[in-house]
MARMAR-43820 format. One record per residue: x, y, z of N, C-alpha, C, CB in turn. Coordinates in steps of 0.1 Angstrom, whole numbers, plus 5000, padded with zeros to 4 digits. Atoms other than C-alpha are relative to their C-alpha. Glycine has a CB too. Layout:
XYZXYZXYZXYZ;...
***
This chain:
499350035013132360406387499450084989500049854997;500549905011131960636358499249924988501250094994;501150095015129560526327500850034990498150064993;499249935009131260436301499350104987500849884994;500349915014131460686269499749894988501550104995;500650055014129360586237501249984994499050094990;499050015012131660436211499250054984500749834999;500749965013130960616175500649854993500750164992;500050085009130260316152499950034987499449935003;499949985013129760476122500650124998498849984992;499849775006131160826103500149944984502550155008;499950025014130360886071500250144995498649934994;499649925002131861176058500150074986500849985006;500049905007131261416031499649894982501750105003;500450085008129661136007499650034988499249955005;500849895011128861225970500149864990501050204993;500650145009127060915942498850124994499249825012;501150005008125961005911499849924989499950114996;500450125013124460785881500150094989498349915001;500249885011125261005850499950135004499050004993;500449835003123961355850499449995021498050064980;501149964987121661285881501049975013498549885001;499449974988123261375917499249985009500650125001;500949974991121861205944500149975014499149964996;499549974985123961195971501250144999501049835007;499249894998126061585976500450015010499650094997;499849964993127861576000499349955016499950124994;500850024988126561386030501049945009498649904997;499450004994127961346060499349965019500550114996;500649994987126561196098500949875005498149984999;499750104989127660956129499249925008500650065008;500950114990126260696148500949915010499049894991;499350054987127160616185499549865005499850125012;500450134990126460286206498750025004500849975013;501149964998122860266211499150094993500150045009;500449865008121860566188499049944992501150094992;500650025011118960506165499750134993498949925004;499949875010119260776132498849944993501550034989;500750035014116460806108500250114990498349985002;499249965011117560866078498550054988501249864993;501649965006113961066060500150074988499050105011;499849915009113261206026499049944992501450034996;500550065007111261165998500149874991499750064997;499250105007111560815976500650094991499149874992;499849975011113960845950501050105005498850034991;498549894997116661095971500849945008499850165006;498850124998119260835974499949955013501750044999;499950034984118460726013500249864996498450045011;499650175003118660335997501450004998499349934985;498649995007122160435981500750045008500250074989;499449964988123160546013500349885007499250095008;499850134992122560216031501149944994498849915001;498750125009124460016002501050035001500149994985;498649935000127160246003501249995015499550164997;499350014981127360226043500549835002498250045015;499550154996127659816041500949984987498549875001;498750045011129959826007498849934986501449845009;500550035013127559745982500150054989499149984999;499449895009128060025963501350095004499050104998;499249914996130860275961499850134999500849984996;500349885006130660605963501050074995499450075009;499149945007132260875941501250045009499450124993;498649964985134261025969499350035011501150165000;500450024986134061066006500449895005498750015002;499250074992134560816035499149925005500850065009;500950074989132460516052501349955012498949844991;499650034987133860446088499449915005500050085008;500550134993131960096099500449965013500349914993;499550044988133459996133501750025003499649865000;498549984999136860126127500850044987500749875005;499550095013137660006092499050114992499549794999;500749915011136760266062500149884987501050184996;500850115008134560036039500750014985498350054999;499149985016136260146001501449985005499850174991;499050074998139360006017500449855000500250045010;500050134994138459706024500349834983498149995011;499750115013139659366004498749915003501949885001;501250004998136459156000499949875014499349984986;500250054988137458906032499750105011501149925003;500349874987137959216054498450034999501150184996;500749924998134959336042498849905005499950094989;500750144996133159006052500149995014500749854993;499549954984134459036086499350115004501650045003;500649844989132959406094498549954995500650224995;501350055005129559276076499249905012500349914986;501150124994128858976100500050075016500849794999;500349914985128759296132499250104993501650075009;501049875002126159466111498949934990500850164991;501050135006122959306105498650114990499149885018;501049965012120459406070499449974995500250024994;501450055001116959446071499450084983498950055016;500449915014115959516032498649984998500949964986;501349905003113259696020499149884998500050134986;500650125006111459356004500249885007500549984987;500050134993112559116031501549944996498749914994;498750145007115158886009499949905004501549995002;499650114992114058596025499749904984498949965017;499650105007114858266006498549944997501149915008;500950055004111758145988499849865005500050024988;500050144998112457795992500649905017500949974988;499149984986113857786024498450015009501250195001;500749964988111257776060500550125005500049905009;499249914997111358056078500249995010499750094998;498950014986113257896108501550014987499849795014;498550035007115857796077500650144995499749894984;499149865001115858156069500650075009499350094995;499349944982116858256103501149925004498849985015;498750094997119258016105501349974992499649885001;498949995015121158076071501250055009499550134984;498449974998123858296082500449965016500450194999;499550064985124158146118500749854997498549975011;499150135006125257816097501050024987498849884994;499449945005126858026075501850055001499350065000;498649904993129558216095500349975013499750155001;499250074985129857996131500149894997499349995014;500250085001130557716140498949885007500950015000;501050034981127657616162499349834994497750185007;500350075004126057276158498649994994500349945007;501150005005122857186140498750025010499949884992;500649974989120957216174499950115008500249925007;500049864998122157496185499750134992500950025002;500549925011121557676152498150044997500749904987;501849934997117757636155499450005011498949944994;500649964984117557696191500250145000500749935015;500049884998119058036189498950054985501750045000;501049935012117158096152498349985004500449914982;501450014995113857986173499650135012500049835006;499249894992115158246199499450104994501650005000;499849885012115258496172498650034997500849954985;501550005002111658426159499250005014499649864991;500649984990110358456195500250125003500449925009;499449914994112058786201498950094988501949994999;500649885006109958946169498649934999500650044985;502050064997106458736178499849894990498450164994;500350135013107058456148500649885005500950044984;499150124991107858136174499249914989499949985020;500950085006104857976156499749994989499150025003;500249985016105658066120501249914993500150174996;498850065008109057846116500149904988500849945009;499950155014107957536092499250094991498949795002;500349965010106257796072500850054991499350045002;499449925011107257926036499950155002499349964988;500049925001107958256034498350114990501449984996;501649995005104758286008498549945008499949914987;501050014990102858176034499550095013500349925004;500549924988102558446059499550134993501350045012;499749905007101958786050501450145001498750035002;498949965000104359096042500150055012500150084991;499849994983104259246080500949905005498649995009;499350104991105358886090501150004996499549865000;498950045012107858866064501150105007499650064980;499649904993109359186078500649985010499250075003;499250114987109659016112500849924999499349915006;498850165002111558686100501250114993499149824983;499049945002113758936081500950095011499750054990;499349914988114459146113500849875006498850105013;499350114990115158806132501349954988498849855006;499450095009117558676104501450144999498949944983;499449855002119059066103501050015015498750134999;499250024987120258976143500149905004499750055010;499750184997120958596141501150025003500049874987;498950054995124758676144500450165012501349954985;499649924991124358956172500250104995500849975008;499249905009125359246151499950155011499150024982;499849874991126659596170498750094992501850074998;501049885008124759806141499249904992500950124990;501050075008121559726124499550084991498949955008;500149885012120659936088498649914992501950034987;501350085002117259906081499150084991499249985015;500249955017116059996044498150004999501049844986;501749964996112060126048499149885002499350084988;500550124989110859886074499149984998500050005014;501050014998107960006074498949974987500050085006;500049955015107160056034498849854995502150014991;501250125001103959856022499149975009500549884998;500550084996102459786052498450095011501349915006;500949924997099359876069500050135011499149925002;500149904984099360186102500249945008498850075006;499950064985098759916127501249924997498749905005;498950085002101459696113501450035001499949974991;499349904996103559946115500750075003499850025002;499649984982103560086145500549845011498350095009;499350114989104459696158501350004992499249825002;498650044999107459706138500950095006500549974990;498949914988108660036154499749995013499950164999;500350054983107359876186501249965000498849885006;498850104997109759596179501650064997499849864991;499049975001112659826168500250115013500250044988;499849914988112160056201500249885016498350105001;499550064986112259726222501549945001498949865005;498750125002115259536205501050155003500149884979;499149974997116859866212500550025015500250074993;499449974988116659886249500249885005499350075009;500050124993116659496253501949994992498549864995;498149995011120159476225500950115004499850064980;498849884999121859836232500450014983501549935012;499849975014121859796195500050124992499249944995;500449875006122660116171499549974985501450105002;501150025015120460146141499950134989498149965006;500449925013120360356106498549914995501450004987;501150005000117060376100498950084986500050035012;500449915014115760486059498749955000500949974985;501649985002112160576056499850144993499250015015;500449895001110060836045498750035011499750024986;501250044995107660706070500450135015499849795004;500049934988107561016098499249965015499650124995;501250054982104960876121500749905005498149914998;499750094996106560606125501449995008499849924990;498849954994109960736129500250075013500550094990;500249944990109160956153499849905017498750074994;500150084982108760666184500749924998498749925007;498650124998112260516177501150074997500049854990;498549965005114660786161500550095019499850174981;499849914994116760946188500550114993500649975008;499649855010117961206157499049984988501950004993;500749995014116361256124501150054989498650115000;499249925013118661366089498649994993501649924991;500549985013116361496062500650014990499450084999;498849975008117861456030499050084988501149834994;500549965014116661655997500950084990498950085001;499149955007118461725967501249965001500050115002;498850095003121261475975500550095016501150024981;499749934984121761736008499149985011500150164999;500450004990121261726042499150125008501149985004;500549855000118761986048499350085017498550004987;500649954985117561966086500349835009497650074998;500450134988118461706117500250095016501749834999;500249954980117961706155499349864999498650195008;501350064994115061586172498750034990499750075017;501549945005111461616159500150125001498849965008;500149845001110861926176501050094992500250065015;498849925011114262066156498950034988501749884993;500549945013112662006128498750044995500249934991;500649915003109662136133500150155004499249975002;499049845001111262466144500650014985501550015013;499649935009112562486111499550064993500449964995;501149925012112162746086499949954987500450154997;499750045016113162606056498949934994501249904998;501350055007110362536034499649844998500050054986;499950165001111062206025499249935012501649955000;499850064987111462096059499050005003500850055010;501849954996108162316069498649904995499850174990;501150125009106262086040500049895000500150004987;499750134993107561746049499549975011501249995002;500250064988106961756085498350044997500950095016;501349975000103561936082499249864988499950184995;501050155008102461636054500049905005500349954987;499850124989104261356074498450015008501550035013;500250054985102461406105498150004997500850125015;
***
């Protein structure tokens, strides 16, 4: 029997967001297949955040096209767009978890949110969830109680409480120490061969990127300036490119 063909879950097509005078998406344009993990790399501050928002509808962009699972996102009325949201789960840069809230209750928000499952089932799978990123033993705690690494974790588990096809993950790594790290690109290299999950992936973090992207986009200047593999882009000539990888690594 033949394997099936990747489905493209995302296309984003010729993208352009500017705030006034300043331009800092020109023209951007990439795809993501079933399984695929993209990292999306550049320095802070050249729109790779305004990319994500734009990809889940938070923002709009000036022109161009988001493609989510079928459904082009600046189309959408805001139930539709509620519907393609709860198949694409979002890990932000700071966490978002609920201050007041445990962090089993934060893992269990949109699972009591958007099913119908019972109060038992809701923190067996959100206990599930916190087992799957190493935090089984962290659920009656406050969110001010762990540190930011852990925090990271409870937001990844809370990011795939309702199974989501695609996961967009806003600099995972950002704050946290080398060793810390590298376990959360452990845990995004296991959840993708245990999930089949496809992931956008915004960093500037290259080391880290490097043991989970199967592509790379560099963005500078609001453009797309070098993707592949690693090795691509260190074969490149382009200065930029040349100065990035060589400081990354």
């Amino acid at each position: 029997m033949a394997e099936q063909a990747n489905e493209r879950l995302v296309e984003v097509r010729d993208v352009r967001k500017a705030f006034g005078d300043q331009k800092v998406l020109d023209g951007i344009s990439l795809e993501l297949e079933t399984g695929e993990t993209i990292s999306v790399l550049g320095r802070s501050g050249t729109g790779k955040s305004v990319l994500l928002k734009i990809m889940i509808g938070l923002q709009q962009p000036d022109s161009g096209s988001v493609m989510m699972l079928g459904q082009e996102i600046g189309k959408l009325d805001p139930r539709q767009l509620a519907e393609v949201r709860k198949n694409i789960g979002f890990l932000f840069q700071h966490s978002a978890l609920y201050d007041s809230m445990t962090i089993l209750e934060n893992v269990e928000f949109p699972i009591a949110r958007h099913t119908e499952r019972s109060e038992e089932d809701r923190k067996a799978r959100a206990r599930e969830l916190l087992k799957s990123v190493g935090m089984e033993d962290a659920g009656d705690k406050l969110p001010s109680q762990v540190s930011g690494g852990m925090q990271k974790r409870v937001g990844l588990a809370r990011a795939l409480a309702l199974d989501p096809k695609i996961v967009l993950f806003d600099e995972p790594t950002a704050g946290l120490d080398p060793i810390t790290a590298g376990e959360i690109a452990d845990l995004i290299v296991d959840l993708k061969k245990t999930r089949k999950m496809a992931a956008v992936v915004v960093t500037h973090d290259l080391r880290t990127a490097k043991r989970f992207s199967d592509r790379m986009i560099l963005i500078e200047g609001g453009t797309i300036r070098a993707e592949g593999r690693l090795d691509d882009l260190k074969a490149n000539k382009d200065e930029f490119v040349n100065r990035f990888v060589r400081g990354a690594e």
